[in-house]
Structures are given as structure tokens and as C-alpha cells.
C-alpha positions in Angstrom: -17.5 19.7 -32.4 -16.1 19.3 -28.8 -13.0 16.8 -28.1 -15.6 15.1 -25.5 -18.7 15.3 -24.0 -19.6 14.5 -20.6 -22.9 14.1 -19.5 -24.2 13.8 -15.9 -23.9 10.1 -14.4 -27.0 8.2 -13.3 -28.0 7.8 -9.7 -26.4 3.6 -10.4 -23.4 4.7 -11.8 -22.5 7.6 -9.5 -23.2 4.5 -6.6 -21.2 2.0 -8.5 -18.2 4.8 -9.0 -18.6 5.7 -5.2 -18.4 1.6 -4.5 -15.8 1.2 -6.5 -13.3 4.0 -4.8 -14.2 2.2 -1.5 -12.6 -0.9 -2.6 -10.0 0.8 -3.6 -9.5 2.8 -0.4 -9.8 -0.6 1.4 -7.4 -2.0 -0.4 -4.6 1.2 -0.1 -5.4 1.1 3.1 -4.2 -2.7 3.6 -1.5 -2.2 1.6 0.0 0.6 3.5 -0.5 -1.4 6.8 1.2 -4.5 5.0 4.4 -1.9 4.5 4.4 -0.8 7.9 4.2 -3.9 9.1 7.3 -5.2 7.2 9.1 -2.0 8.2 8.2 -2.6 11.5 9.9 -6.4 11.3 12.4 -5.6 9.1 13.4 -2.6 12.5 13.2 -5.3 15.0 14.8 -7.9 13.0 17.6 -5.1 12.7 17.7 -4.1 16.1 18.0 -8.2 17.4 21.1 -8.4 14.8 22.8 -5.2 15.4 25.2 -6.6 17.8 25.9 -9.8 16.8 29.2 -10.7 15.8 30.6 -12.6 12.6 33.5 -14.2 11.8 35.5 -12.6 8.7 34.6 -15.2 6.5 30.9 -14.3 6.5 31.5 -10.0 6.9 30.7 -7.9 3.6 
């Protein structure tokens, strides 16, 4: 007997499989434009800080 058997998904469940990898496309997709947004702050916020000076009590 075969480890597993597939058999051929219905019209509905090949549409809800199909729906269901669109929200998940939708949400990679906002969650990859989340990161570049925060790289994109966290550059700026970088590049406004890059000069500043601090006294030697707050330096690392």
C-alpha cells in the first residue's frame, strides 16, 4: 500500500488554495514593505545622528 495518496482537488478547493496563497502574498508583500520602511528610518535616523557630538559621559 502507498505511504499516501493524492487525489485531484475539486474545482472549490483548488479556488480556496489559490485564495488562500493570495492572502499570503498580500501579506509578504506588506511585510517586506514594513522592513524597508524601517530600514529606510532607521538610514535617515542614522544619517541625522552621524555627526552629532557627545560628551564622554554618554560615548560607548
Amino acid at each position: 500500500m502507498p505511504l499516501s495518496v493524492f487525489r485531484p482537488l475539486t474545482a472549490a478547493e483548488h479556488e480556496q488554495a489559490l485564495a488562500r496563497r493570495a492572502v499570503l502574498a498580500e501579506y509578504d508583500r506588506r511585510l517586506i514593505q514594513q522592513a524597508q520602511q524601517a530600514i529606510r528610518r532607521s538610514r535617515e535616523l542614522l544619517e541625522m545622528t552621524k555627526h552629532q557630538v557627545f560628551p564622554p559621559s554618554q560615548r560607548g
